[in-house]
C-alpha positions as a Markdown table, in Angstrom:
| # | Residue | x | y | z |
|---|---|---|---|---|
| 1 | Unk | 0.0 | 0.0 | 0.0 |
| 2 | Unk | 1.1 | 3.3 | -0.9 |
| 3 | Unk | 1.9 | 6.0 | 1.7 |
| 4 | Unk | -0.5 | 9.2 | 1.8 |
| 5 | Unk | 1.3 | 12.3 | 2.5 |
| 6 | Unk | -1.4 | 14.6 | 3.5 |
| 7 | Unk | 1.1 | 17.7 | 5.3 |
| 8 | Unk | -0.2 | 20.1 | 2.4 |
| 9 | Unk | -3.8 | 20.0 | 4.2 |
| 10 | Unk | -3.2 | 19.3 | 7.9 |
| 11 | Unk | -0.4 | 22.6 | 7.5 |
| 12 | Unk | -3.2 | 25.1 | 5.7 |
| 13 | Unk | -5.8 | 23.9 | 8.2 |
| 14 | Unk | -3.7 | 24.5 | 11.5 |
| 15 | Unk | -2.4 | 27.9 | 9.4 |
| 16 | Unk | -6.5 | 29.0 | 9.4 |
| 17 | Unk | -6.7 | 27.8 | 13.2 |
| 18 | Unk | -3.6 | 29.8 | 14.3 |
| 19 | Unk | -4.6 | 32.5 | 12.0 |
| 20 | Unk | -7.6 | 32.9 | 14.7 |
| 21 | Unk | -5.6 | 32.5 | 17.9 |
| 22 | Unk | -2.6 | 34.8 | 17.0 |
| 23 | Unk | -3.7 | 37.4 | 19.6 |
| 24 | Unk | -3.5 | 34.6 | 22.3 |
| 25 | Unk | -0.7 | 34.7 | 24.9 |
| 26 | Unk | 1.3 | 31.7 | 25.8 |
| 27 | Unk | 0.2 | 27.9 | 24.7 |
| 28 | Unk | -3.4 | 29.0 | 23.4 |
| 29 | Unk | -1.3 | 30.6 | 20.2 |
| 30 | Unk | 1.0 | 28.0 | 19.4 |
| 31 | Unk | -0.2 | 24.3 | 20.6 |
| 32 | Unk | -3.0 | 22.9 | 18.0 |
| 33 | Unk | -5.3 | 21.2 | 20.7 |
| 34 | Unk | -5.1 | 24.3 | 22.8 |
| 35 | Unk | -6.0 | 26.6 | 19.9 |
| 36 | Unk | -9.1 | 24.9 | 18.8 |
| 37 | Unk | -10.5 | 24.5 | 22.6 |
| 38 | Unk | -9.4 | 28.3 | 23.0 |
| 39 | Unk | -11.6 | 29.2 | 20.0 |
| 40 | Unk | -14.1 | 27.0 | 20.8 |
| 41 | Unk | -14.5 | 29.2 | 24.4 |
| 42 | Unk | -14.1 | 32.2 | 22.3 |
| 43 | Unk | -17.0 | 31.6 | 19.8 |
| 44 | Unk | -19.4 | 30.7 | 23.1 |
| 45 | Unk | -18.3 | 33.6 | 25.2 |
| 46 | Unk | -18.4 | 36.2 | 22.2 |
| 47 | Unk | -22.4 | 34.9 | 21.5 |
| 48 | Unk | -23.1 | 34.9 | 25.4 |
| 49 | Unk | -21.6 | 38.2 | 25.7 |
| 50 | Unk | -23.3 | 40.3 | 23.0 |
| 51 | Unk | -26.9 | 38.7 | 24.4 |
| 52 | Unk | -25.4 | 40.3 | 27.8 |
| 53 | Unk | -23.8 | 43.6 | 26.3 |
| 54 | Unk | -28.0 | 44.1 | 25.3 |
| 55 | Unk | -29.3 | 43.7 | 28.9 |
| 56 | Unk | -26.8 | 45.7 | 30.1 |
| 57 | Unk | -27.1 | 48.9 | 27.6 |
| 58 | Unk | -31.5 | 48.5 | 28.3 |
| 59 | Unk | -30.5 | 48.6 | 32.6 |
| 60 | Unk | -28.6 | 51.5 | 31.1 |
| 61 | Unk | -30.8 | 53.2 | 29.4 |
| 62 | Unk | -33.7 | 52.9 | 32.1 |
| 63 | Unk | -31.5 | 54.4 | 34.8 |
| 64 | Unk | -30.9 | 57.3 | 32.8 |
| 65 | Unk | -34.1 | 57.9 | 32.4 |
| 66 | Unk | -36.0 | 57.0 | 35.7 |
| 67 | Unk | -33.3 | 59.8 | 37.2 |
| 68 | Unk | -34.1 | 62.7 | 34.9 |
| 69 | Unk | -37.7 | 61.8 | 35.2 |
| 70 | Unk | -37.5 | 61.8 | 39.1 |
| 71 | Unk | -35.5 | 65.2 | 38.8 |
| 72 | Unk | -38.1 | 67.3 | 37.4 |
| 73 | Unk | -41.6 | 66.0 | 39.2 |
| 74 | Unk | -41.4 | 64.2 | 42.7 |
| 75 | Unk | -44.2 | 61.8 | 42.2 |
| 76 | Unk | -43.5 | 60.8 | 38.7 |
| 77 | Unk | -41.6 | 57.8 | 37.8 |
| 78 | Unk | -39.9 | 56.2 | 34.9 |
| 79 | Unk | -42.7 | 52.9 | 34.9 |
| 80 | Unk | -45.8 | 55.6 | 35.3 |
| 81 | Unk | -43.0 | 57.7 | 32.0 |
| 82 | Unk | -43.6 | 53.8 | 29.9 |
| 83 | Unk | -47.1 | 53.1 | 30.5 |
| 84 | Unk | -48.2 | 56.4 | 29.9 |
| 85 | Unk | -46.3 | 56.3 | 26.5 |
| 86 | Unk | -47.7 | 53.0 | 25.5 |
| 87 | Unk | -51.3 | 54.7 | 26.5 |
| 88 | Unk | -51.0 | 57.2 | 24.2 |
| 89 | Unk | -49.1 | 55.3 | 21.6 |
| 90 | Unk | -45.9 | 57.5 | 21.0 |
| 91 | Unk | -43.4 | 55.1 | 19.3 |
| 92 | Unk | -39.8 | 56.3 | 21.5 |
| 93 | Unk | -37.5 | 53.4 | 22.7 |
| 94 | Unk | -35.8 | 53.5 | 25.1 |
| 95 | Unk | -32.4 | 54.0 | 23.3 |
| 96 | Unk | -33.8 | 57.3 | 21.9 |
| 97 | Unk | -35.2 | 58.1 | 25.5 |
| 98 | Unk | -31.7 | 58.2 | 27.5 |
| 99 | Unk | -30.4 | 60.2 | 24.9 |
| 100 | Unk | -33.3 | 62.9 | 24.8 |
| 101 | Unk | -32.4 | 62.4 | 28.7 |
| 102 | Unk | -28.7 | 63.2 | 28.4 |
| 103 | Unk | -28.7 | 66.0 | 25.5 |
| 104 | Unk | -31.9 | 68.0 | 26.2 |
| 105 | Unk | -33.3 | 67.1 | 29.5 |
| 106 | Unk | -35.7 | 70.0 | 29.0 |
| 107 | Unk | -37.1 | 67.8 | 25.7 |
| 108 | Unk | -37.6 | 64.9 | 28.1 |
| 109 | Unk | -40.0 | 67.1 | 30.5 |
| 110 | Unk | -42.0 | 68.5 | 27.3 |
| 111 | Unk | -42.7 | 65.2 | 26.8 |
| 112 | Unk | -43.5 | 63.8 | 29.7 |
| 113 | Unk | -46.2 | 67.0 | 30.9 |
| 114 | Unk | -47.7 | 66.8 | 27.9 |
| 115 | Unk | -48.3 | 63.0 | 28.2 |
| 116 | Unk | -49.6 | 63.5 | 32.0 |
| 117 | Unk | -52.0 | 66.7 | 30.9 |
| 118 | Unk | -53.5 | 64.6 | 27.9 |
C-alpha cells in the first residue's frame, strides 16, 4: 500500500486555526489542541456576551431615564413615564429616551407634561 502524504492539508488547516488565535498569549497561540479548545470558548463567550452587552445597555438606558424623570416632578416615575407612552401610543424606545435624557433634558419634561396633561 502506498503511503498518503497529507502535510499540504493538515499545514493550511492548523495555518487557518492559528490564524484565529494569533492574539493569544502563551500555549493557546501556538499548541493545536489548545488553539481549537481556545476558540471554541471564544466563539461561546463572544455569542453569550453580545446577548449580555444588550441587557446591560437597556439597565442603562432605564437608569438614565427613571433619574431625569425623578429630577423634574417628585411623584412621577420612569414605569408611570412607559405606561403612559404606550397609552398614548408615541413610538420612542428607550435607546432614543436616554439620549433625549442626556442631551436635552428639557425635551424629556416636554414630553413627559404633555403625556400626564392629555
Amino acid at each position: 500500500m502506498t503511503r498518503i502524504r497529507r502535510g499540504y492539508r493538515t499545514r493550511r488547516r492548523r495555518t487557518k486555526i492559528r490564524l484565529f488565535a494569533s492574539s493569544f498569549r502563551g500555549a493557546h497561540s501556538r499548541l493545536t489542541r489548545t488553539i481549537i479548545q481556545q476558540k471554541i470558548r471564544a466563539l461561546v463567550s463572544s455569542y453569550r456576551d453580545r446577548e449580555r452587552q444588550k441587557r446591560t445597555f437597556r439597565r442603562l438606558w432605564v437608569t438614565r431615564i427613571n433619574a431625569v424623570i425623578r429630577e423634574n416632578i417628585v411623584s412621577y416615575s420612569y414605569s408611570r413615564l412607559i405606561n403612559n407612552l404606550y397609552k398614548r401610543q408615541l413610538l420612542l424606545n428607550r435607546k432614543i429616551l436616554s439620549q433625549i435624557a442626556i442631551l436635552n433634558r428639557n425635551c424629556l419634561y416636554m414630553i413627559s407634561n404633555d403625556i400626564i396633561l392629555k
